[in-house]
Each structure stands twice: as C-alpha cells, then as structure tokens.
GUPA-351189 format. One record per residue (C-alpha): x negated, y, z negated; residue in three letters; residue number from 1; chain. Coordinates in nm, 2 decimals, m for minus. Each point is the difference from the previous one (the first is absolute). Layout:
[[X; Y; Z]; "ALA"; NUM; "A"]
...
***
This chain:
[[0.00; 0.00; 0.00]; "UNK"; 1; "A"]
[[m0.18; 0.34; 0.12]; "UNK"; 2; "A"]
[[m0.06; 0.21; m0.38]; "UNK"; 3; "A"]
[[0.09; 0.35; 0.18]; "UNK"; 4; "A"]
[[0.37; m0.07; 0.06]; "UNK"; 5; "A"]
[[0.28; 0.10; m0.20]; "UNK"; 6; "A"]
[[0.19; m0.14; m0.31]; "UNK"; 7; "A"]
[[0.29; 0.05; m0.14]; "UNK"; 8; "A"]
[[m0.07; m0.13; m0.30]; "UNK"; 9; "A"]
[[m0.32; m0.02; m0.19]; "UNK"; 10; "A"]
[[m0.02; m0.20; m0.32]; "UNK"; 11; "A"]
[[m0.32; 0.08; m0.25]; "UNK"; 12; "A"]
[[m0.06; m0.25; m0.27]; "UNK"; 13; "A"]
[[m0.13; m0.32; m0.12]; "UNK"; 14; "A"]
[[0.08; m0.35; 0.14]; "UNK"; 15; "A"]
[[0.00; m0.28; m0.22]; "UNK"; 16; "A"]
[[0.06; m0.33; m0.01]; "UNK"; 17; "A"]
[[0.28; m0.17; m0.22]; "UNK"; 18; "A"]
[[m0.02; m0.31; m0.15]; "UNK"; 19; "A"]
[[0.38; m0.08; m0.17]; "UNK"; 20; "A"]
[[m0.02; m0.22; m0.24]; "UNK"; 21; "A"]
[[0.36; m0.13; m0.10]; "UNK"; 22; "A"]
[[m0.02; m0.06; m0.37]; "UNK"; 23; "A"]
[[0.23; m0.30; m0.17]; "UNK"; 24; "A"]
[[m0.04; 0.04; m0.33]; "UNK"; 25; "A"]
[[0.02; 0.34; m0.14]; "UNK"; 26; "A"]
[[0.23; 0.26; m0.15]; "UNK"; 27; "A"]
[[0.00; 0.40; m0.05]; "UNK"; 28; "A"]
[[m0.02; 0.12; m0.33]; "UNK"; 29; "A"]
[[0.23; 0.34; m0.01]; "UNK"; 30; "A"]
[[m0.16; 0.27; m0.24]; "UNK"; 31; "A"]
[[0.17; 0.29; m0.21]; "UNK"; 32; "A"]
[[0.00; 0.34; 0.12]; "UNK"; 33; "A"]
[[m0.21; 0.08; 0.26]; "UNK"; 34; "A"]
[[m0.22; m0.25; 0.07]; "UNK"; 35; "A"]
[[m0.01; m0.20; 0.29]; "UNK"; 36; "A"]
[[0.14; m0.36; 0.01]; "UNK"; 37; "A"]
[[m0.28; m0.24; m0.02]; "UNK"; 38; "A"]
[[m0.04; m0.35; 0.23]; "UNK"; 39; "A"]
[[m0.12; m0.24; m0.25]; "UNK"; 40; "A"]
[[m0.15; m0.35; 0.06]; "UNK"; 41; "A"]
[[m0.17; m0.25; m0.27]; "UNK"; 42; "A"]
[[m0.31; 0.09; m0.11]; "UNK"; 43; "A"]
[[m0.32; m0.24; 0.05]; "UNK"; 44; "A"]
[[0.22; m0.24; 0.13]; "UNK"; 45; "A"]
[[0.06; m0.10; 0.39]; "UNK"; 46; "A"]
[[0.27; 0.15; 0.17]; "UNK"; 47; "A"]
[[0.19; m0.17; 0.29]; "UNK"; 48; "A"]
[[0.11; 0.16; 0.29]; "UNK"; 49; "A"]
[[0.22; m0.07; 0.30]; "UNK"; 50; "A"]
[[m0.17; 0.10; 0.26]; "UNK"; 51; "A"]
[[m0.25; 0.26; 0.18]; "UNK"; 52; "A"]
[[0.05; 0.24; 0.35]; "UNK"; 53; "A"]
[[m0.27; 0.19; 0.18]; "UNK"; 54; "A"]
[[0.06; 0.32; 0.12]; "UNK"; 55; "A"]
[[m0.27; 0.18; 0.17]; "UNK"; 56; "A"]
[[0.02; 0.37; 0.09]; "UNK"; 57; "A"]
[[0.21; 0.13; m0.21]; "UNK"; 58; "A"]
[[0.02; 0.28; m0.23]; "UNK"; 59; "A"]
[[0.20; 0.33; 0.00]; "UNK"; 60; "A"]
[[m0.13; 0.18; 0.34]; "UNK"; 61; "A"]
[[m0.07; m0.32; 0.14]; "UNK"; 62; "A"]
[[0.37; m0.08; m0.10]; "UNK"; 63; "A"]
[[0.12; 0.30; 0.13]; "UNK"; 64; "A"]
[[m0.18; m0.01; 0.37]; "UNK"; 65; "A"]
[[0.13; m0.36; 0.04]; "UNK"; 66; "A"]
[[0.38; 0.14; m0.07]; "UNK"; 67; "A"]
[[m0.07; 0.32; 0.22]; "UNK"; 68; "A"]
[[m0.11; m0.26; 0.28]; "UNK"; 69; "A"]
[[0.30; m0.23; m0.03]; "UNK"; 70; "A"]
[[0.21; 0.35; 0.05]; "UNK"; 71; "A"]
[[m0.22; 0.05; 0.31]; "UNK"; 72; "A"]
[[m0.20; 0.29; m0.08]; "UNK"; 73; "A"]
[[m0.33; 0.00; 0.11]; "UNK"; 74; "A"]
[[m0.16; m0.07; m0.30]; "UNK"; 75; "A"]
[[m0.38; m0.03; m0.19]; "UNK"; 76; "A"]
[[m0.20; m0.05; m0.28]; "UNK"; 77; "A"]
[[m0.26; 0.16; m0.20]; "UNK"; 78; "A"]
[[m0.20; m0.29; m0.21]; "UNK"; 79; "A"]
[[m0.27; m0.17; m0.06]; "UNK"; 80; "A"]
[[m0.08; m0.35; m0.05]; "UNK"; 81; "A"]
[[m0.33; m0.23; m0.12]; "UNK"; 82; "A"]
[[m0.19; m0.20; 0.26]; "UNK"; 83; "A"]
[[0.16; m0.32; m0.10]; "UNK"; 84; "A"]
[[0.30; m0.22; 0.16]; "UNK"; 85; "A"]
[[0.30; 0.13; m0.20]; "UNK"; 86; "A"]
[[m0.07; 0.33; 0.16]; "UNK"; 87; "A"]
[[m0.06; m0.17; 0.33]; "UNK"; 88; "A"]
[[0.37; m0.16; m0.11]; "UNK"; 89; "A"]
[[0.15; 0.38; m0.07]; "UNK"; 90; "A"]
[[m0.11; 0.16; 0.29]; "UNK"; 91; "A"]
[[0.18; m0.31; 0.23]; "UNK"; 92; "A"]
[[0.30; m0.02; m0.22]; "UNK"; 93; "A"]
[[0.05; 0.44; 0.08]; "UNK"; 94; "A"]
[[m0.07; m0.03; 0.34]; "UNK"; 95; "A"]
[[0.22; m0.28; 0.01]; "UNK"; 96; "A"]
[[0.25; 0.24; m0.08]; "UNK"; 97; "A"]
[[m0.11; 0.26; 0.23]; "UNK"; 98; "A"]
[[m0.19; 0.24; m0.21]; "UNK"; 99; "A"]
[[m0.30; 0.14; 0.12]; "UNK"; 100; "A"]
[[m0.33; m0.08; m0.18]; "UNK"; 101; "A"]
[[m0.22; 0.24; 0.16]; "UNK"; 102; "A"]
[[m0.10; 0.18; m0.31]; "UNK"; 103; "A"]
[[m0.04; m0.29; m0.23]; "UNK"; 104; "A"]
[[m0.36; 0.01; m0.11]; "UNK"; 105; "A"]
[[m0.17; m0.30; m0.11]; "UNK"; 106; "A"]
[[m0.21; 0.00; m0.29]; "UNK"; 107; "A"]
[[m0.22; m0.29; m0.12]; "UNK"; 108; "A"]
[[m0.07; 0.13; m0.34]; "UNK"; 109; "A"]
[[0.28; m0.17; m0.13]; "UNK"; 110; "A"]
[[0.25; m0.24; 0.03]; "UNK"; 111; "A"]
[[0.38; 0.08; 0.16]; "UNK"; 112; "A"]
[[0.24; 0.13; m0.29]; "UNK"; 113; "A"]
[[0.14; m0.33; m0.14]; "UNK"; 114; "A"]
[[0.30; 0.04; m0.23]; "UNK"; 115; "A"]
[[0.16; m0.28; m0.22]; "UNK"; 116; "A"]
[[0.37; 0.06; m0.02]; "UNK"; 117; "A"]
[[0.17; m0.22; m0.34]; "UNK"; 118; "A"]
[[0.37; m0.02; 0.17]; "UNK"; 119; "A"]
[[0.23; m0.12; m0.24]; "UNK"; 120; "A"]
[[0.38; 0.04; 0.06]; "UNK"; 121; "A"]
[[0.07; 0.28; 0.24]; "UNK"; 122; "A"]
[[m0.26; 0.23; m0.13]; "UNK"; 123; "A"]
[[m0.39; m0.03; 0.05]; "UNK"; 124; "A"]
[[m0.29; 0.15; m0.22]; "UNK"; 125; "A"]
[[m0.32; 0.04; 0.15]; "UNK"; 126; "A"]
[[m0.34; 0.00; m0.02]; "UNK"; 127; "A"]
[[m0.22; 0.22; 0.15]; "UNK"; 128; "A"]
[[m0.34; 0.10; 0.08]; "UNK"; 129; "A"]
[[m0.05; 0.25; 0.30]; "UNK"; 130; "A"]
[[m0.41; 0.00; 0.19]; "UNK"; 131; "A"]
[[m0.14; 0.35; m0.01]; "UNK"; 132; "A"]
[[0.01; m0.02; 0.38]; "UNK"; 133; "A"]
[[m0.09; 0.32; 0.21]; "UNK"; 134; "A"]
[[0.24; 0.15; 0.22]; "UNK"; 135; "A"]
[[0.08; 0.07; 0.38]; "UNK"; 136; "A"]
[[m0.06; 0.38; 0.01]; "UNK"; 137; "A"]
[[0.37; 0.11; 0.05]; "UNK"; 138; "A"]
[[m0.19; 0.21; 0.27]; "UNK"; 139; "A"]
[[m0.06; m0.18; 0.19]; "UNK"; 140; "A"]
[[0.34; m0.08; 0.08]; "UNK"; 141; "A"]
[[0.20; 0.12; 0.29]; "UNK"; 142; "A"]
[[0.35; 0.19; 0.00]; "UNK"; 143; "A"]
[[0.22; m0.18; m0.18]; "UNK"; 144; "A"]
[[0.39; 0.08; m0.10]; "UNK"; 145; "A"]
[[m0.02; m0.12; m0.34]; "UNK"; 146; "A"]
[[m0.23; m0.10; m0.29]; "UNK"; 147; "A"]
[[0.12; m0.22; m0.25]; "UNK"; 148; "A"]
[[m0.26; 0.04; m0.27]; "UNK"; 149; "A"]
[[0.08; m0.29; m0.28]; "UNK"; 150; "A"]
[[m0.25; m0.16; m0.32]; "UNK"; 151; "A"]
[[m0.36; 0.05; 0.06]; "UNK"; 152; "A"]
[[m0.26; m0.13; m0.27]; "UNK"; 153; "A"]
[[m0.21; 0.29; m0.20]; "UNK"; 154; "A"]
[[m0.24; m0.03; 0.26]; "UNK"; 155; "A"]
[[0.15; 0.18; 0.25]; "UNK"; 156; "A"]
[[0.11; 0.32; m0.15]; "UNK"; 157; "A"]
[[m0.18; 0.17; 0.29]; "UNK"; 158; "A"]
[[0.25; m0.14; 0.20]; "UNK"; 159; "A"]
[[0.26; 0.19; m0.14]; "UNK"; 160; "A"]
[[m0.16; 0.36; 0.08]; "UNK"; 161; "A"]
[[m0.07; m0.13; 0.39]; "UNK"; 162; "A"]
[[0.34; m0.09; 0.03]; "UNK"; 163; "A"]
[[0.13; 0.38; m0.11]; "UNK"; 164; "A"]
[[m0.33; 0.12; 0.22]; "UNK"; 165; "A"]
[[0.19; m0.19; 0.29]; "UNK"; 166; "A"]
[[0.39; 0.12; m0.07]; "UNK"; 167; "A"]
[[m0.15; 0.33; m0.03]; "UNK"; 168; "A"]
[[m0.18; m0.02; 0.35]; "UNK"; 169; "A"]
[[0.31; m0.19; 0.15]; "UNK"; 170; "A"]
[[0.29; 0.20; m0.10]; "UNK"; 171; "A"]
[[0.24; m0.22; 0.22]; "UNK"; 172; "A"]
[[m0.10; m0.34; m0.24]; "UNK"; 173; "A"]
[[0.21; m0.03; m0.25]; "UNK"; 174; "A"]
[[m0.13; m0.19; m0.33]; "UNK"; 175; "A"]
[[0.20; m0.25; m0.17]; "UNK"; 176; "A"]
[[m0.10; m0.09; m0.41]; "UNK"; 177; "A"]
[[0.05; m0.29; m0.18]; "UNK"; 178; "A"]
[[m0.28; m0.01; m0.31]; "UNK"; 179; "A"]
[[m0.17; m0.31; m0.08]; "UNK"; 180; "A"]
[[m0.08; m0.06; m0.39]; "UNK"; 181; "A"]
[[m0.36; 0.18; m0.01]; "UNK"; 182; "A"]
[[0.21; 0.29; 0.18]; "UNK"; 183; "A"]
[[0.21; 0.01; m0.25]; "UNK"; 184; "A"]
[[m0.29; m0.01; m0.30]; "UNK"; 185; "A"]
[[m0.15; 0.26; 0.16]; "UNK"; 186; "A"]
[[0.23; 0.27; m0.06]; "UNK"; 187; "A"]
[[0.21; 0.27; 0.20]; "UNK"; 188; "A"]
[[m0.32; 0.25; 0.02]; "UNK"; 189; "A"]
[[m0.25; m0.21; 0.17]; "UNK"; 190; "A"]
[[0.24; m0.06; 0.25]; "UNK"; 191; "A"]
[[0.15; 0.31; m0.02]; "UNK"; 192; "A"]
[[m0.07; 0.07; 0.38]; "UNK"; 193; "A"]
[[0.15; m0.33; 0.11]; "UNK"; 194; "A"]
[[0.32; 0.08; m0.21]; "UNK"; 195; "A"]
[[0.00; 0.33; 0.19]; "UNK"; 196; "A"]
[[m0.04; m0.13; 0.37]; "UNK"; 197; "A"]
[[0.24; m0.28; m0.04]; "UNK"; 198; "A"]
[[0.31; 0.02; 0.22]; "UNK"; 199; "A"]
[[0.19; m0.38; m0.16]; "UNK"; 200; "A"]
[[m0.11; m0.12; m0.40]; "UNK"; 201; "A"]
[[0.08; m0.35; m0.13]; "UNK"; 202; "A"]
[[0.01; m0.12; m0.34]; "UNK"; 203; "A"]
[[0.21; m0.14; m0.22]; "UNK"; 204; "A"]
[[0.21; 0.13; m0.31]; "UNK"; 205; "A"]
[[m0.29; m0.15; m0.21]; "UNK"; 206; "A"]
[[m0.26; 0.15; 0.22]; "UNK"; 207; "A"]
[[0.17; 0.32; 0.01]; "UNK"; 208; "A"]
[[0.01; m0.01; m0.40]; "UNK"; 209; "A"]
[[m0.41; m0.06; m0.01]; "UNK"; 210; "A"]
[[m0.08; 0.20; 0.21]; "UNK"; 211; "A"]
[[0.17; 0.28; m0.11]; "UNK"; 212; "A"]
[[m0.09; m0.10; m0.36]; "UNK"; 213; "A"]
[[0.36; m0.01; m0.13]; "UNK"; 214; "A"]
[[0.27; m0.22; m0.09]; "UNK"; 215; "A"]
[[0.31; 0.16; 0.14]; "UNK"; 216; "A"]
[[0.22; m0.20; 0.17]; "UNK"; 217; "A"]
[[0.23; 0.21; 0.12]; "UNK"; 218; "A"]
[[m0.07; m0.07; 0.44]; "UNK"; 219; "A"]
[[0.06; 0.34; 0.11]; "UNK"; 220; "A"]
[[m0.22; 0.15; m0.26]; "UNK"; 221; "A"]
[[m0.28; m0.23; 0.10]; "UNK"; 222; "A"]
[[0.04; 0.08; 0.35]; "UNK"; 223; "A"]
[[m0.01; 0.38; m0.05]; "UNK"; 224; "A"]
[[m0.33; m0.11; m0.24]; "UNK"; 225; "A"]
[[m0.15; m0.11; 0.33]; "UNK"; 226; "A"]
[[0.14; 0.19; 0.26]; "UNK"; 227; "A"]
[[m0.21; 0.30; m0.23]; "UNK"; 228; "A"]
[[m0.34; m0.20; 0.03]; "UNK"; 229; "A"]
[[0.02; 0.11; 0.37]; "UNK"; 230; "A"]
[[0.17; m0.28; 0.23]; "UNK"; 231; "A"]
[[0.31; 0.11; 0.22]; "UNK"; 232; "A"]
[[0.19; m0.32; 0.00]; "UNK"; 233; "A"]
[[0.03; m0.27; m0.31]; "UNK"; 234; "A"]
[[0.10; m0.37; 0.04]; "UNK"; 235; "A"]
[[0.01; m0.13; m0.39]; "UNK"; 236; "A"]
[[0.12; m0.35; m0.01]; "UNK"; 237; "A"]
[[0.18; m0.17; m0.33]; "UNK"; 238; "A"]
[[0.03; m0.37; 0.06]; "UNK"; 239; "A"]
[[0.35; m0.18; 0.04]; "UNK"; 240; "A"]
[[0.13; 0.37; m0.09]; "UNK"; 241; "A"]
[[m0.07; 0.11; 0.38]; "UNK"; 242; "A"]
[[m0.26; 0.29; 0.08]; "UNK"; 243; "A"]
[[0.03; 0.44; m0.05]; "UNK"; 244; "A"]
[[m0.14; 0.25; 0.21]; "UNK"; 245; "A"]
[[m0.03; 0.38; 0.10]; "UNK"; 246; "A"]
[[m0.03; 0.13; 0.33]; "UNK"; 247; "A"]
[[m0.18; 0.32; 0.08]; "UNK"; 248; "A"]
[[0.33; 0.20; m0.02]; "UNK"; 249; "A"]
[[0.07; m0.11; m0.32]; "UNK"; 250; "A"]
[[0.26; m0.25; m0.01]; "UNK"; 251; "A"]
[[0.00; m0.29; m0.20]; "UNK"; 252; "A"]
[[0.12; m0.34; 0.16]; "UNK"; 253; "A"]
[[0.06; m0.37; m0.18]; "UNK"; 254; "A"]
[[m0.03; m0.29; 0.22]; "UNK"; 255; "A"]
[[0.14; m0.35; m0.17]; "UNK"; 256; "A"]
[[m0.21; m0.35; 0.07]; "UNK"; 257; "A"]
[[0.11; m0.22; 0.32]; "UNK"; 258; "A"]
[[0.14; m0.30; m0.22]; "UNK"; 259; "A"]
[[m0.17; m0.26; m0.02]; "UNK"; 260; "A"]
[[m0.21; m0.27; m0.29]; "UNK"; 261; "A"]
[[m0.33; 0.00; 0.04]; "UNK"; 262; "A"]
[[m0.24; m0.28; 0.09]; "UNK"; 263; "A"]
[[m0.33; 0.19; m0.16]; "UNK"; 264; "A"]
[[0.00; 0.40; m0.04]; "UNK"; 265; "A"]
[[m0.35; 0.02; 0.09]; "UNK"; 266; "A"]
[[m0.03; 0.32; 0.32]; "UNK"; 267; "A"]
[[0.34; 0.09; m0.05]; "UNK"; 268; "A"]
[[m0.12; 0.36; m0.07]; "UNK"; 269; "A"]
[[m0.25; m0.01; 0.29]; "UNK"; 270; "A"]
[[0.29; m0.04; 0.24]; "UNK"; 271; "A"]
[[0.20; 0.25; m0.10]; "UNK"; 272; "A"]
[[m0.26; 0.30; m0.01]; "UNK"; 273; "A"]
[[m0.18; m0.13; 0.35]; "UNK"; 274; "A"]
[[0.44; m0.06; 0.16]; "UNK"; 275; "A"]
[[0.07; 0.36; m0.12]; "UNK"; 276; "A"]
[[m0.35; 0.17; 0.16]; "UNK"; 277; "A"]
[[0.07; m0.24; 0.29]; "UNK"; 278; "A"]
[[0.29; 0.14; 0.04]; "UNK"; 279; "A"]
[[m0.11; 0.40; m0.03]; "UNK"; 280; "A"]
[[m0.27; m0.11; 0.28]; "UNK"; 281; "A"]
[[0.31; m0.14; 0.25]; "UNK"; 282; "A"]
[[0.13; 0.35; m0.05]; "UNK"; 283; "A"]
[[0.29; m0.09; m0.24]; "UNK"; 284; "A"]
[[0.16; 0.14; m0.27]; "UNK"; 285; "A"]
[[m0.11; m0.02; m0.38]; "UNK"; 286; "A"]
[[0.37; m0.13; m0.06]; "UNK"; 287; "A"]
[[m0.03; m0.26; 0.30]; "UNK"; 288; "A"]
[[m0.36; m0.10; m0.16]; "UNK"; 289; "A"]
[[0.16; m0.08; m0.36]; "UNK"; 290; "A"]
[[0.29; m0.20; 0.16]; "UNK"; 291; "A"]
[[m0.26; m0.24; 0.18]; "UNK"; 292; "A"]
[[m0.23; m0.02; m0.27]; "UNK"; 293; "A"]
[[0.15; m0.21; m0.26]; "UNK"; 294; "A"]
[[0.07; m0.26; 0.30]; "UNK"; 295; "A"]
[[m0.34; m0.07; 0.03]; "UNK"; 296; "A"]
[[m0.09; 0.03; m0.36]; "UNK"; 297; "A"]
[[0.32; m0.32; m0.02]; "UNK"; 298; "A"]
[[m0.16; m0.19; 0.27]; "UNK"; 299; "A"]
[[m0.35; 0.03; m0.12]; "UNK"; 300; "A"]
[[0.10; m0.18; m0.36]; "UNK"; 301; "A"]
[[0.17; m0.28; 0.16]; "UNK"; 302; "A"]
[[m0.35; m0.10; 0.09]; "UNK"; 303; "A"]
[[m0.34; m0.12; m0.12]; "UNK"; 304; "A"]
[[m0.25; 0.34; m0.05]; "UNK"; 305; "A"]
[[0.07; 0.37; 0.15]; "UNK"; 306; "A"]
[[m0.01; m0.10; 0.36]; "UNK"; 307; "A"]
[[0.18; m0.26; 0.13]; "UNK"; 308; "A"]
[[0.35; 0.15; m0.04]; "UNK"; 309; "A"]
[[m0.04; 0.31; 0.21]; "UNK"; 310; "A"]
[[0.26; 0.07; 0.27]; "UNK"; 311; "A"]
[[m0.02; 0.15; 0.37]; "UNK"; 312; "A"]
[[0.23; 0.28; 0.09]; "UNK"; 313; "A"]
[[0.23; m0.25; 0.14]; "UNK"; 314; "A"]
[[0.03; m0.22; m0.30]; "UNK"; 315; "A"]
[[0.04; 0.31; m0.23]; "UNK"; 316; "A"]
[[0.33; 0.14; 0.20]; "UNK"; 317; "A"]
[[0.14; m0.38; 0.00]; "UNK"; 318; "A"]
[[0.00; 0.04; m0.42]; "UNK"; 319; "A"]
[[0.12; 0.35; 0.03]; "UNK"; 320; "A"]
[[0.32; m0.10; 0.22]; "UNK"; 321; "A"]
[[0.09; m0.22; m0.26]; "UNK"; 322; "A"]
[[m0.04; 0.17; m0.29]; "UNK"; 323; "A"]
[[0.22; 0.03; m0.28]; "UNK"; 324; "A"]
[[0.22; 0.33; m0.01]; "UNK"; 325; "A"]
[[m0.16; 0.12; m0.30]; "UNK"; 326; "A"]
[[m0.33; m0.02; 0.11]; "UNK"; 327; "A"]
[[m0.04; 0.37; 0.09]; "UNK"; 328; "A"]
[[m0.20; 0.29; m0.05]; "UNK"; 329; "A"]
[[0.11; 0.29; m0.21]; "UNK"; 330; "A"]
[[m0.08; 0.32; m0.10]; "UNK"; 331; "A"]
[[m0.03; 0.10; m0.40]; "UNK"; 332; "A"]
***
C-alpha cells in the first residue's frame, strides 16, 4: 500500500496480544463503599480453567481501525511491534481486515505486548504489561480525515504533543480521544493541549469521575466537567444504562443499549467510540452516530475478544430495521 495516500481514519496506539483465559472456579468478592469488586481465586492452590483463545492485534486503536475498516473507511494504524512471530501474527491478522500497516515500526528490543486476560462470567480482568516501544513519527503521515488517538504506555508521551503539532498544521483532521489508563494517571494538564484540539472524547461515567477527580454522578454534570477540559463533543458511556453525550451546540442526548445478553463484554466500549467517529468521518450526524453505536457494541459481546463481532454498514442497518420501538435517541 503506497504510505503517501490518504486515510480516513488513523488509529495511534498499542497493539497487543490477548490471551483469554476462561476461569472455572472462582467468584468476586463485592467490597463496601467504594472499592472495587475483587476477582478472587484460591490462593497457593491450582486453579482450573475451561479453556484458552488467542487473539492477536488487538487493543483499543487497533480495535478501533479494525471496526473503521469493516465500516469501509479507509483505515490505518499507528503501532509498534517486537521482532518476534506474534507481531508477525498481528500485522497478518490487521491486514486481514484491511488495515493498513505501513506505519507499524518493528522493534527488536522487546517482545510484542502480551496480555493475559482472567475471563470469568461475562466480565474479564486483565493483566497488563505495555513495551516502551518508539513510535511512527505522526509526521510522517499523510493527510488523513481523522485521528483516533487511544491508550499509549508512559513512553510515548511525546506522542501526544506531535499529534496536536499535526491537528494544528492540518486544520481539516479532526482528532477523536479515548484515554487509555496511563492517560488518565497522568492528569488533565499534561494533556492539556490534547483536551483542547479534540473534536470527539470517550470515557466512561467512571472515567469521567477520575479524571475529573470527583464523585458526582449526576451525567449532565459530568459531561459539562469535560466539555470545560476543552473537547467539543462528549460520548460517556454507563453500561447496561445506555451512553450520554453533548454535541458542540449544547444539547444533551441519551441513547438506550440495543438488547441483547452478552457472551463476554470485553471491546464493547472500543466499538462504540470507533462506530460513533466512523460515523462523523461518513459525514453523519452525531445523533445518527449514537444510534449505530450501541449495535456494534451488542454484537461485539456476543463474541470471544473485542473483534470478532464487528459489523459492516450493511449488517448494522439489517439490526437497525428491526429494532425495537423504544430504542431511540433522545434529547435531555
């Protein structure tokens, strides 16, 4: 694929690859107040499980170029992967998929970002360990529509200040923003800039509630919390309770899930931020992008991992044609 061409959609962020571990004997221990619930196994004993799924390229941005290419945008990545076959692995599986690879680096340094995901019911806990990999210059990189800047290790921090260098010298790209966990630890004025020059943020209601440092729950006050931290349009999603946003001209819209039961929740909020930008980048609505969203985000956790759930165009308007009256958008 020639690297001067144009993309409509430019993921920037680490690929991994998932091992899911389905655990048979365990429970989760809920906590008082605000602690999180805990996944609990037997200590110093051995611990069955049912079985175990490889999944190579995944990861948020990679996640997120794989949905924009099933859409049909012309989509790539911005990663970089050790000299070593499950990197080999990711870069087949994405341009299996049809995302272009040309700015994948390969480093061999390390080894390829392997995560261990402990997948017990419908909900996974994971554990991770990100390579401090260098980065594609972002550049380096042609014109592109969109950039979908997603979790990046404390390594690349750099990589944030490029990207605004490059909105800033592109005024037509528009940046889309869903922070990773270091993103998140780092604080609103490091990435004060990126905040600023982002046109579409993602998080969800407990995301919005660390990085904002608070613990209101209240959705419209969180999403006025962000919408002051710079970006023009907020996508905050809450679960099973269906998603919140504000658009640039200040109306606040709820969109309810697509029903469904899922399978394993793992990517679910990986297709529903990269459906939405997809969406912006066709030249649709913000309203039209929420009510195709939560499709995707239903498929995807009917399936093993974030990936192999995500629709085409065709197969999203096939769910939307049969959906149930109440599944509409509306305005609060």
């Amino acid at each position: 694929m020639n690297e001067n061409q144009n993309y409509d959609f430019l993921a920037i962020g680490d690929v991994v690859v998932d091992a899911f571990i389905k655990l048979k004997t365990a429970h989760v221990h809920k906590n008082i107040d605000e602690i999180p619930e805990e996944l609990c196994v037997r200590f110093g004993d051995k611990i069955e499980y049912e079985s175990v799924d490889i999944l190579h390229a995944v990861g948020n941005s990679p996640n997120a170029a794989v949905s924009a290419s099933r859409l049909g945008l012309h989509a790539a990545l911005i990663s970089t992967i050790g000299d070593d076959q499950n990197g080999k692995d990711c870069v087949a599986s994405l341009e299996h998929d049809g995302v272009a690879t040309n700015f994948i680096k390969t480093d061999n340094r390390f080894p390829t970002n392997y995560h261990y995901v402990l997948w017990y019911d419908v909900e996974r806990t994971i554990l991770v360990k990100h390579a401090p990999f260098a980065y594609t210059s972002v550049a380096d990189v042609p014109n592109v529509k969109w950039i979908y800047l997603s979790s990046l290790g404390e390594h690349a921090l750099h990589l944030h200040d490029e990207v605004v260098a490059y909105i800033e010298a592109h005024p037509d790209t528009k940046l889309a923003f869903q922070p990773g966990t270091f993103q998140m630890e780092l604080g609103i004025e490091k990435l004060k800039n990126v905040y600023t020059h982002t046109e579409l943020f993602f998080c969800n209601v407990e995301e919005a509630q660390r990085i904002l440092n608070t613990t209101e729950a209240d959705h419209k006050l969180l999403l006025q919390g962000l919408v002051a931290l710079g970006p023009k349009n907020i996508v905050m999603t809450d679960g099973y309770n269906g998603a919140y946003a504000r658009d640039v001209h200040g109306n606040f819209w709820f969109m309810p899930i697509y029903p469904h039961t899922p399978f394993e929740r793992t990517g679910a909020g990986d297709a529903f931020a990269s459906t939405v930008t997809s969406c912006l980048v066709m030249g649709k609505t913000l309203r039209d992008a929420l009510t195709w969203a939560p499709i995707n985000s239903m498929s995807v956790v009917q399936k093993i991992g974030a990936q192999a759930g995500l629709l085409s165009q065709e197969k999203i308007m096939e769910f939307l044609a049969k959906a149930p009256e109440d599944y509409k958008i509306k305005q609060l």
